[in-house]
C-alpha positions as CSV (number, residue, x, y, z in Angstrom):
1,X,29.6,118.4,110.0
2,X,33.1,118.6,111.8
3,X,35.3,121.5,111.7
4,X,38.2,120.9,113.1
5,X,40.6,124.3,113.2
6,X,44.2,123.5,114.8
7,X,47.6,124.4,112.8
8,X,49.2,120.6,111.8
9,X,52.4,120.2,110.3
10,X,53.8,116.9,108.7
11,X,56.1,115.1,110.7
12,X,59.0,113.6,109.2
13,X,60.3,111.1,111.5
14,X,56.6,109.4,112.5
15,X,55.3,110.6,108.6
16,X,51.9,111.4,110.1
17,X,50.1,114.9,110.1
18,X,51.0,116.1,114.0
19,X,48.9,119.0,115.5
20,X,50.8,122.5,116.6
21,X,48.6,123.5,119.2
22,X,50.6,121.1,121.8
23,X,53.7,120.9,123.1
24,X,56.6,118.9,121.2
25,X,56.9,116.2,124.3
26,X,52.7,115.7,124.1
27,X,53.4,115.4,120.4
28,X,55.7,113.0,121.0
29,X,53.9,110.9,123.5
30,X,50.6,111.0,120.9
31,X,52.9,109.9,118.5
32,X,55.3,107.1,120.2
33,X,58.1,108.9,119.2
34,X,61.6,107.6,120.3
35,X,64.1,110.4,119.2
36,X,65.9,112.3,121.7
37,X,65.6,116.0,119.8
38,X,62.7,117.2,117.7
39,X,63.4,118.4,114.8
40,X,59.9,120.3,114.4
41,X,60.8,121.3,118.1
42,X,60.3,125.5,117.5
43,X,57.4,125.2,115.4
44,X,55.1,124.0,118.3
45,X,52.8,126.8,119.2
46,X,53.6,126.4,123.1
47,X,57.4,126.2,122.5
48,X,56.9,129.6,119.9
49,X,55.1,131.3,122.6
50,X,57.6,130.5,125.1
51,X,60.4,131.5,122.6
52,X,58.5,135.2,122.1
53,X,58.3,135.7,126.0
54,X,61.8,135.2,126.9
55,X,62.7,137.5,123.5
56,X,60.5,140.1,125.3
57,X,61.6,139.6,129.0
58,X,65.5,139.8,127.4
59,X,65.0,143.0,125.6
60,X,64.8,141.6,122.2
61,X,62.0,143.0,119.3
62,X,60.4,140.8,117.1
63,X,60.9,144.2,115.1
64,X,57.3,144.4,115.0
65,X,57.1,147.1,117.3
66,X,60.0,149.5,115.1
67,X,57.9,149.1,112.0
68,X,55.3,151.9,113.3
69,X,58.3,153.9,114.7
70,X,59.6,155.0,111.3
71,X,62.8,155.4,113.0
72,X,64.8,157.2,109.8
73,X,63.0,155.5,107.4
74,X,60.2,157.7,105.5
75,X,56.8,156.2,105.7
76,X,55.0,154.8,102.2
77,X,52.9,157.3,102.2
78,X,55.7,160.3,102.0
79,X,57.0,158.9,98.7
80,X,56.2,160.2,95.8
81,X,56.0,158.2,92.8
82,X,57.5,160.3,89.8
């Protein structure tokens, strides 16, 4: 038995189920595809990745990092539930 385990997506221009764990110009080789922009382009794993570094590099959260800070925001757990 095969078990293949790679996040796919179905494209809309081609109408065939595309694999996300390549870039969108690989894709678009694989694929013969003839448009100039993508319009799954961001939801490539590489191009995500890429996106999430230069966030980081410029400063930017994901605000995944403030959700443990608490900031002035009481945590669950202080609440009380009347």
């Amino acid at each position: 038995m095969v078990t293949f385990d790679s996040p796919v997506l179905l494209c809309d221009v081609c109408g065939e189920v595309v694999l996300r764990d390549t870039t969108s110009e690989d894709c678009a080789r694989a694929h013969h595809c003839q448009i100039k922009e993508c319009p799954h382009k961001n939801e490539f794993l590489e191009q995500c990745r890429e996106s999430q570094e230069q966030s980081v590099a410029a400063g930017v959260g994901s605000g995944a990092a403030e959700i443990g800070g608490g900031g002035d925001r009481p945590n669950a757990g202080d609440q009380r539930l009347d």
